[in-house]
N, C-alpha and C positions, 0 to 999 in steps of 0.2 A: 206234676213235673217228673215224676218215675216215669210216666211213661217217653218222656222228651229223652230221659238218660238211655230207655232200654230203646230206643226207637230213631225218633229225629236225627240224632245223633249218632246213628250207629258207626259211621264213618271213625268215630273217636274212637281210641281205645279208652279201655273201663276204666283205668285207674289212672287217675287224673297225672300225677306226678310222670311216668314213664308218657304220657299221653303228650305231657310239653317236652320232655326228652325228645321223643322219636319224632316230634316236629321239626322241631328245633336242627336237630342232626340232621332232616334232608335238607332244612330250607337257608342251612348254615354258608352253603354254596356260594348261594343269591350277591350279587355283588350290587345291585339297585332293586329296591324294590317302593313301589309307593300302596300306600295303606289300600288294601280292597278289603271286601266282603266275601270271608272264605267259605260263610258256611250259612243258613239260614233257617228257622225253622216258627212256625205260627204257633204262640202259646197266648194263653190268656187274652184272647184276640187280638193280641199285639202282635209282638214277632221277635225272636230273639237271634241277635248278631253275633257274629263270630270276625272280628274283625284283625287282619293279618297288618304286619309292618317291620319295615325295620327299624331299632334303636338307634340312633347314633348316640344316644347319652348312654344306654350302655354295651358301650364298646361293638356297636355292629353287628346286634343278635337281633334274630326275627322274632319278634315276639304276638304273642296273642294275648287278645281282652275280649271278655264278651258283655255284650250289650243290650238291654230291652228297651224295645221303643215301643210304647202305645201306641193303640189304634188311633187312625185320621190323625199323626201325629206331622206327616209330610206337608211344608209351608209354614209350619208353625215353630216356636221357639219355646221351649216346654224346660222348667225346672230339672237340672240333671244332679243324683247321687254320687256319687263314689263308696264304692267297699271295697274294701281291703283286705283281704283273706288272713288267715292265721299259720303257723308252722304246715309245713308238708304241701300245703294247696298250690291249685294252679285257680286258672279263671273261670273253670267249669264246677266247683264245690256249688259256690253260693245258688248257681243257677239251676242246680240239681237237685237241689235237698233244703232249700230255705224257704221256697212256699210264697213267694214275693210278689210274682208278678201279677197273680190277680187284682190285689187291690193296689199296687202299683200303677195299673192301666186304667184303675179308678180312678184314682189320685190325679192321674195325666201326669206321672215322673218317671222320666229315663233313668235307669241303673245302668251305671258299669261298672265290670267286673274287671280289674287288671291281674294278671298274671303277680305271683309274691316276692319274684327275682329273676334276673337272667339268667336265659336259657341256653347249653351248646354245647358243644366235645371241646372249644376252648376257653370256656369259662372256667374259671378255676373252683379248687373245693380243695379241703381239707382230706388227709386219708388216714383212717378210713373214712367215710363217706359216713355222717349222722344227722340224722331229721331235722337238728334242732341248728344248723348252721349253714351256708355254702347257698347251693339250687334249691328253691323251695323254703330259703325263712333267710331273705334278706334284708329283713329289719327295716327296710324303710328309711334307710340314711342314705347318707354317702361316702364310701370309703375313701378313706386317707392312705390306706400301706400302700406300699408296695405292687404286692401280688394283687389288690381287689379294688384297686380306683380304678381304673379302666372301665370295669364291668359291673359294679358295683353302687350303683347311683339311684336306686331305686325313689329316691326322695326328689331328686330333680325331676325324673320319668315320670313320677307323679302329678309334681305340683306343675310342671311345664311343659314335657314334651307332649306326654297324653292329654291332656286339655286341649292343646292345639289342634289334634289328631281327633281329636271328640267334634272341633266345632266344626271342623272341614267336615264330619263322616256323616253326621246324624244330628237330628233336631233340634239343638239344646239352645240356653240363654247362659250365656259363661257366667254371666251375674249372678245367675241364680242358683249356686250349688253348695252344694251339702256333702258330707263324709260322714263315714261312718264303718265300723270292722270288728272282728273279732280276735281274740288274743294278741297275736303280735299284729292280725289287723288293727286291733282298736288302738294297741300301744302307734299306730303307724297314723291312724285319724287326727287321733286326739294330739299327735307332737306335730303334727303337718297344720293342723287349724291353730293349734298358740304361735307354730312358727311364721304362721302369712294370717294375722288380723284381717278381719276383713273379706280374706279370701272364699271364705266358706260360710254362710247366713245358719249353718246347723252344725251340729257337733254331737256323736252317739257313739256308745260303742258297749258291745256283748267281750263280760270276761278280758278285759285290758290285761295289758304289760304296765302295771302305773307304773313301775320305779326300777327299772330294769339293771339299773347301778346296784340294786341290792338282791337282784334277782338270778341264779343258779343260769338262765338264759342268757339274760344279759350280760356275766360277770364272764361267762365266755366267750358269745359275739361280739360285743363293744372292743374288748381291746385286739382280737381279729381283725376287725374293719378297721380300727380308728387310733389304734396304738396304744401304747401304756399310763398318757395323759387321762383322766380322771374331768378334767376344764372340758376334753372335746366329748365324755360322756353325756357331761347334763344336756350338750345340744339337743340329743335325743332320748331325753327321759322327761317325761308327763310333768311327774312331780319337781323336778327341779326347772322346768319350765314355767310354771306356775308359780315358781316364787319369784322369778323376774317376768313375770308378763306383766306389760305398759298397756295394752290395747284396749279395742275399745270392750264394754262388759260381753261375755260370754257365756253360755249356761251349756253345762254336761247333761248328757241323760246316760247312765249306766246301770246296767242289768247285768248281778252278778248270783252267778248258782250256789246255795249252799253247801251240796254235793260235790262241788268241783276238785276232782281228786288235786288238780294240781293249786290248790287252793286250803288243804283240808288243815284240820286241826293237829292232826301229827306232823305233817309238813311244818305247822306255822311254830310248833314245841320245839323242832328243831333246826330253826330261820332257812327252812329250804322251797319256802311258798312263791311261787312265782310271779302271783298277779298284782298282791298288796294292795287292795282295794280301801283297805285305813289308811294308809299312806296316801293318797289318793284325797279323800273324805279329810286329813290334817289340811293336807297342802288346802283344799279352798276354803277351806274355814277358816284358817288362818289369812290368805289370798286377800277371802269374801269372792270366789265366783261360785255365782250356785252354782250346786251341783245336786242333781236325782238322783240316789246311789239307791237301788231298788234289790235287795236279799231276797232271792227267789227260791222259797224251801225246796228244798230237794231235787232239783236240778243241778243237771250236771255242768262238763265243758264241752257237749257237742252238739250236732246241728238238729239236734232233738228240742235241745235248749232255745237254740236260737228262732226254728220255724217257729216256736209257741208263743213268741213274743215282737217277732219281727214287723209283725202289721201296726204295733203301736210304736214302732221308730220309725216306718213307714208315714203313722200319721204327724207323731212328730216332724219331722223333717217335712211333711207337704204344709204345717202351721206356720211356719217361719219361710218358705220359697213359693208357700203359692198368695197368702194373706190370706186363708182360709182356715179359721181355728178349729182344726178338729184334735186337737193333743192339748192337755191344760196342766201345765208343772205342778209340782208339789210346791206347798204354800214355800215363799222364802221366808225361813228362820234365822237366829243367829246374826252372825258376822255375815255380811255379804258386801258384794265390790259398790253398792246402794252407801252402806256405812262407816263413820269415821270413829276412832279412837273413841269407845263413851266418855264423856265428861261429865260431872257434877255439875249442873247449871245453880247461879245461887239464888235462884228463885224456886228450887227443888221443892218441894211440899209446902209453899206460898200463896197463898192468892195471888191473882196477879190483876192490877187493874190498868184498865184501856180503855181503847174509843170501839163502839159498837153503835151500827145503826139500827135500831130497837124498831118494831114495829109494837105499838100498844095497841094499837088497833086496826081495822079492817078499812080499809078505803081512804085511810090517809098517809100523808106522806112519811117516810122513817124519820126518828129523831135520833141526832149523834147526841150520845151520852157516853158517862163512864160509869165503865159497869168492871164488877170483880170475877173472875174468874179462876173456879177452886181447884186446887189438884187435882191429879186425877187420881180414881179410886180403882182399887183391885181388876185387871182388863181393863180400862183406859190408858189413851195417851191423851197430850195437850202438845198441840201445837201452834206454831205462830205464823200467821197468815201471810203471804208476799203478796200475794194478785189472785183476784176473783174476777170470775166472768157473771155479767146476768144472765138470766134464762129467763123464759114467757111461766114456767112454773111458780117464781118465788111471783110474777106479777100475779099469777091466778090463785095464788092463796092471798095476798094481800087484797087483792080484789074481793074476798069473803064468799068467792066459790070454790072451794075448798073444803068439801066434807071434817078432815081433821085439821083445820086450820085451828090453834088455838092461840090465845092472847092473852097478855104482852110477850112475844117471842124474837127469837133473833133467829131469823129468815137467811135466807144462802146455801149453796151446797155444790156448786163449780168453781173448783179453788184449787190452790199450791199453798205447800207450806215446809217450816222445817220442824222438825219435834223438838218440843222444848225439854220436858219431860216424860215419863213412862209411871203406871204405877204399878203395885204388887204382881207379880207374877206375870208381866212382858216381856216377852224375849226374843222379840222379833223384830225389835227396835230401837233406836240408842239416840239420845240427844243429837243433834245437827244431822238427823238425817232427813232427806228430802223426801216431801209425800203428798200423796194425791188423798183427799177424802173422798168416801166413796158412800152415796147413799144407799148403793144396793149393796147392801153386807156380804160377806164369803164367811163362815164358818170354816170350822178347821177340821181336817180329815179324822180324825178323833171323833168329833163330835158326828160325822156324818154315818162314820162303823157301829155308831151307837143309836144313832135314829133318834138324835137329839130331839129332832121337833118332826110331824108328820110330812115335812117337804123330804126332809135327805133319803126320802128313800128317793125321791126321781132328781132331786140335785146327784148321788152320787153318779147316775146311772147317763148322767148329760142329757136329760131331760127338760130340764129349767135352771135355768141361773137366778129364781127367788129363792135366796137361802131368809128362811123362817128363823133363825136364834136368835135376833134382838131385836123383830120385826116390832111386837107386843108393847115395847119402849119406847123406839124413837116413832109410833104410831101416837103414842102418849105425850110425846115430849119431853121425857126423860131420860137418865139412864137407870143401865139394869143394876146398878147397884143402890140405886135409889136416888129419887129427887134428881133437880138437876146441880149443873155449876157454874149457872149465870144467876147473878144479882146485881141490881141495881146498887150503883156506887153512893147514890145520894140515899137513900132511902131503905136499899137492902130488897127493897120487891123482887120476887123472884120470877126469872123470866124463862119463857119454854123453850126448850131447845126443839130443831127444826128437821125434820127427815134424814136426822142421825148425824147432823154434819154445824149446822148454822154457822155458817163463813162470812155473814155480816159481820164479823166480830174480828178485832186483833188476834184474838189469841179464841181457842176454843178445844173442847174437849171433848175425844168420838171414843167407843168402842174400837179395840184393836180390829176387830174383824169390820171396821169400816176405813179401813188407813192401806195405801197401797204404797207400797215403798219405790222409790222410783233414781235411776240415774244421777250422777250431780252434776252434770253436761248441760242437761237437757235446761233451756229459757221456760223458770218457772212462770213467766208474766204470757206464755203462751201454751205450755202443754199443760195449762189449768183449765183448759176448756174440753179436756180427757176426763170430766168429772162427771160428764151429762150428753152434752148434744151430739156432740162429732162421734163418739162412742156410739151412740144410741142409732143413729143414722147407718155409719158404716155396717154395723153388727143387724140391722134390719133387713143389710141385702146379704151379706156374709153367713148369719147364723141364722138367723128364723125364716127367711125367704131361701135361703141359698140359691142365689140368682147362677143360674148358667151360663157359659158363653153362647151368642146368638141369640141371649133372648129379648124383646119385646117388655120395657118398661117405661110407666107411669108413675109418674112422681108431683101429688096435691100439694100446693102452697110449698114456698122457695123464701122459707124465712134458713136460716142456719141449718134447720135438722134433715129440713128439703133438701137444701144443697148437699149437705153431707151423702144422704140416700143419692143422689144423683152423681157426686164423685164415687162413692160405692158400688154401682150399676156402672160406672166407667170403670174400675177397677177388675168388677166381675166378667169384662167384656162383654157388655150387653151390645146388641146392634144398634135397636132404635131405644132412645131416651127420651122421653115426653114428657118436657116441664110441662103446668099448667096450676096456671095463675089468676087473677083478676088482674092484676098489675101487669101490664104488658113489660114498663120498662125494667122489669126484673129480668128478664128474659137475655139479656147480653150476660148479666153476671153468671145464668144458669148455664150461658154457652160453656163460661170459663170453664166448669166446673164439669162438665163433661154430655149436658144435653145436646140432641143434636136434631130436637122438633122443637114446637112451642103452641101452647094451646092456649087464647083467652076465652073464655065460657062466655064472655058476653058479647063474642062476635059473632054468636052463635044462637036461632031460634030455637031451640031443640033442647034437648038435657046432655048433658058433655057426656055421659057414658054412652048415647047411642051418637055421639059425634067418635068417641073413640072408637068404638066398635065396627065404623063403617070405615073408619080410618086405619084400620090395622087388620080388617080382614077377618072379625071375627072377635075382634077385643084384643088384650095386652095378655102374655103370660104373666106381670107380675105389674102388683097397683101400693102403690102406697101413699096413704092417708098423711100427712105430715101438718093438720089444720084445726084439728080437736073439735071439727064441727060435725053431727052426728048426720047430716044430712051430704055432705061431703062424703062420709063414708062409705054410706050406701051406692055413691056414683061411683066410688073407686071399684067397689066390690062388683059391681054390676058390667064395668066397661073391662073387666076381666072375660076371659076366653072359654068358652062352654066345655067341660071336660075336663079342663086342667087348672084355670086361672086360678093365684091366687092373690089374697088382697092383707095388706101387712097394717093393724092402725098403729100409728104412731103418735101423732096425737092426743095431748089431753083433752077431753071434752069438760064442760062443767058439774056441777054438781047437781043428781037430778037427771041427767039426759039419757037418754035410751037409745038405742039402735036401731034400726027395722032393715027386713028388704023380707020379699015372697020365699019363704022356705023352697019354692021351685029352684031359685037360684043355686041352693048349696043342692039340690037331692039330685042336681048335674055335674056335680062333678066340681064347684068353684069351690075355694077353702078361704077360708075367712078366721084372722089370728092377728095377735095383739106381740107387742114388744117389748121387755122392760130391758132398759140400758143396752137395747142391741143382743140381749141375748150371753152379750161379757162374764165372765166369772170375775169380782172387781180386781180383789187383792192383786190374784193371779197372773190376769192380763191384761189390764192395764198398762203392768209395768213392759207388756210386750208390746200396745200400743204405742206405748211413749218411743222402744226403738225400734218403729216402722217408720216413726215421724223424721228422729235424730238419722235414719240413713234414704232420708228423702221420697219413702213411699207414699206416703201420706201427708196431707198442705192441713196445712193449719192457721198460719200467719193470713192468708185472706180471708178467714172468715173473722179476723178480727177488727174492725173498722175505725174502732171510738178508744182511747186510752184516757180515762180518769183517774183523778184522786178520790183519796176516801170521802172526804168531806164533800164533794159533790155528786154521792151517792143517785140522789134524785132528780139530779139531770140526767144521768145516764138512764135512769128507768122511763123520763120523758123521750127520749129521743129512740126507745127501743118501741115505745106506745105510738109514736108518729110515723115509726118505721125507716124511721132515716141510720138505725144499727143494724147488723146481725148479732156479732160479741163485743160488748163496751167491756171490755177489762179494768177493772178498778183495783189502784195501788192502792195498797194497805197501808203503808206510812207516808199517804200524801206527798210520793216523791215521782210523781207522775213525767216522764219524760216528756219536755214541750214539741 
């Protein structure tokens, strides 16, 4: 991008500030103008815009933004950012010296760049003339005086006039956008995304303005713009935004330099620190909205700082605007907007006895019993059940195929709940807060810098999402603190706890690093099926496949996890979708859900993989197994594409079963890979699955079919054996709606 500054763009003058001056000054004339494209130049095979207009919001100046659009981006509706520049800038900094747009045009997301304030010989300024106020660091509000409401509205320019002017000009999906800035940019992000909920699906920001009321900046632009009231200050300050934001939950990611002179330790000895990034770190902990506040040693405040980090706000913001998780938050601790007020529950360090449907043994039906349930010990929580979903897993351990099935245990692990209690050294959790159990664990960033167990070295690295720390336990059927805390109410027998979760049970007690803290919005009687399948499904074509748009998929057996991979392959814009079943009349429901072929194997002489093969011109770019039959797999593997295909199992097969196909297959080029939970990190995103669901990205509610009570446990597992369910949901207090 140095060379786009000394080059593409020679037309510009160097320094950006005098460069929107002498703009401005010719083009202050112009009495109509409608937005064109002034300037144009090819980077990162995209192509970066330079797009001209006039303001009417502020006051009838011409102003400039510049733009990147991805390659093939023409036709299409593509996720678009917002950055916000910092003091001094115009709309040419970020595009010059931030490093963006390669994996920008990766990603498939539009940046734009807007100018930091109105530009012209009649805009007004302070005299003398200084960096930190006037042209060049208009804050991002809207002024109220006098002299600077006219021209001075840079917040409304933002949040409305440019959006408009974005969706006329260039490719974007308005829905889909994201902000994000540096200094009095990020202070300009971050008060624009609390003051319009909703409006922006990401939120980031390099080196803020948090709390500009106490800041040497702020204490003399605010009452400039906005008068001597102190009330019209908080409009635009972070931090006092944040102690009345209603909306829906939020999460920050902020990157701040150690280095930052206007951040530094002798600044903060003598309250002359500008950014307050503690202030910041109070307000949501007290709030509860995460927040990632990342201390970056020895970095500074400039764009040194920002190109070294900007690709992981880059991936952030494509996690949350494209449904592609390539950015994974830091664990949420503490207080968060998930948590209520802790209470003493008076069942604190009690047993506590209920109803549980016990499996004693292998092939027969569950018995409701009352069983005790012990506190939780040093890392546990204990929670109390709302609504479980079944899965074909807990049938194939009660079935007795099942390697580590062990008996009498309490079976279950797709559920909701609330926490009851926490024990020793939890702090990530507090009584009445809402949780998803997770049987695939997440360990905590601590434990991974330490190489707790031989997986974090490629868990850190986004390798794998099997985190190895309590694998050894709940493989056993215990916890790591020893023994389990189910027993029999009549008798005392002790029962084995089940793939770290057993949600057969009222109440039950997981390792914190298998508990995912979730929203209290969210219908826990249906984002309890975020425990297992829908996860697993989606995250098959999302993380281990990463399916591309245009491609060619195959999707075996169309019970729930099928469906799931087949809304995900809709999701990922696949072209062609190819259910394939024995069940023909599955096939209208697979329509729903986003296929758009259908394959039955038994209308067919031949082996379905050279039926796909001739049918797709060569086989599918991507296949997946969703049937846990090993002979199945081989089909999927096989009706993949020579050179590239690849084949995803998903599937559990029995205990005992092997794989095969002709090693010719893979030494071509086809890849053949397995799934656990989709690939998900639990804790972590989970809780982002749950708000892809609550802002309607994701269906959940049809794959649920069948709603029971607890006591009729075993109907629900007949009718999943007959095939006539996908998710029976089972109410935990027998309070099943008719």
């Amino acid at each position: 991008q140095a060379f786009l500054a000394r080059h593409s763009f020679g037309a510009w003058p160097s320094r950006s500030l005098p460069a929107a001056e002498q703009h401005h000054k010719m083009a202050a004339t112009s009495e109509s103008m409608q937005p064109r494209v002034k300037e144009t130049v090819k980077v990162a095979e995209g192509e970066l815009r330079r797009i001209e207009h006039k303001s009417e919001t502020l006051g009838g100046c011409v102003m400039l933004f510049s733009a990147f659009v991805p390659e093939n981006a023409e036709g299409k509706q593509l996720p678009v950012v917002y950055w916000l520049s910092g003091l001094t800038c115009s709309d040419r900094n970020f595009a010059e010296k931030a490093g963006a747009f390669k994996l920008a045009n990766s990603l498939g997301l539009v940046l734009v760049m807007p100018d930091t304030s109105p530009r012209g010989e009649d805009v007004p300024d302070e005299e003398p003339k200084e960096y930190d106020f006037g042209q060049g660091a208009g804050f991002y509000l809207n002024a109220t005086t006098d002299k600077y409401k006219k021209h001075y509205n840079m917040y409304d320019y933002v949040t409305k006039e440019l959006p408009s002017i974005v969706k006329q000009m260039l490719p974007v999906d308005p829905a889909k956008a994201g902000i994000f800035g540096h200094s009095m940019g990020g202070h300009g992000a971050m008060t624009i995304a609390l003051k319009n909920p909703g409006m922006y699906k990401s939120v980031s920001a390099f080196a803020p303005i948090c709390n500009p009321m106490e800041a040497p900046w702020g204490k003399k632009a605010l009452p400039l713009y906005l008068g001597s009231s102190e009330e019209a200050w908080k409009d635009y300050d972070t931090v006092e935004l944040i102690k009345r934001y209603e909306g829906p939950p939020m999460r920050f990611l902020v990157d701040q330099g150690t280095a930052d002179n206007f951040n530094s330790e002798e600044k903060q000895q003598k309250g002359e620190h500008q950014l307050r990034p503690e202030a910041l770190q109070k307000a949501c902990d007290e709030k509860g909205l995460p927040l990632t506040l990342r201390m970056r040693e020895g970095y500074d405040h400039s764009y040194f700082f920002i190109s070294t980090f900007v690709e992981d706000h880059l991936r952030y913001h494509a996690a949350y605007l494209t449904g592609i998780l390539r950015w994974c938050p830091d664990t949420i601790n503490g207080a968060t907007v998930y948590s209520s007020p802790p209470e003493k529950p008076e069942t604190e360090g009690k047993d506590i006895e209920c109803l549980a449907a016990v499996a004693f043994e292998p092939k027969k039906p569950l018995s409701m019993v009352k069983v005790k349930v012990g506190p939780p010990q040093k890392g546990e929580v204990r929670i109390k059940h709302t609504a479980v979903a079944l899965c074909h897993t807990d049938a194939y351990t009660l079935g007795g195929m099942d390697p580590e099935g062990l008996f009498p245990c309490i079976l279950g692990h797709e559920a909701s709940g609330i926490v009851e209690s926490v024990g020793e050294g939890v702090s990530g959790f507090v009584p009445g807060d809402h949780v998803i159990p997770c049987y695939q664990a997440e360990c905590f960033p601590e434990d991974q810098a330490n190489d707790y167990c031989p997986r974090c070295r490629g868990y850190r690295t986004g390798k794998t999402n099997l985190c190895g720390k309590i694998r050894p336990f709940t493989g056993a059927g215990v916890m790591k603190e020893g023994g389990t805390r189910f027993t029999a109410a009549s008798d005392g027998t002790e029962l084995f706890h089940y793939m770290g979760t057993s949600t057969f049970s009222q109440y039950t007690v997981l390792h914190e690093e298998s508990v995912a803290k979730i929203r209290k919005d969210a219908p826990l009687e249906k984002v309890n099926l975020l425990g297992c399948g829908l996860a697993t499904g989606w995250g098959a074509v999302k993380n281990t496949a990463k399916v591309e748009e245009g491609s060619t998929v195959a999707v075996f057996g169309l019970g729930t996890v099928g469906l799931s991979v087949i809304e995900g392959a809709k999701m990922a814009k696949a072209k062609r979708i190819i259910a394939i079943d024995l069940d023909s009349n599955k096939f209208g429901l697979a329509g729903n859900f986003g296929a758009n072929e259908f394959v039955n194997p038994k209308d067919y002489d031949k082996p379905i993989q050279q039926v796909l093969v001739e049918m797709t011109g060569g086989g599918v770019d991507y296949s997946f197994d969703c049937t846990g039959n090993v002979g199945v797999m081989r089909s999927a593997l096989e009706a993949t594409h020579i050179g590239w295909g690849q084949s995803v199992i998903v599937g559990v097969a029995a205990a005992g079963q092997e794989i095969s196909t002709r090693p010719f297959q893979l030494v071509t080029g086809r890849v053949w890979k397995g799934t656990a939970f989709g690939g998900y990190k639990s804790r972590s995103q989970v809780p982002g699955l749950v708000d892809a669901y609550m802002n309607g990205e994701v269906m959940i509610d049809p794959y649920v079919t069948h709603n029971v009570n607890f006591n009729d446990i075993n109907s629900a597992f007949q009718l999943m054996h007959e095939g006539k369910s996908l998710r029976a949901v089972i109410w935990m207090d027998n309070n099943c709606p008719e």
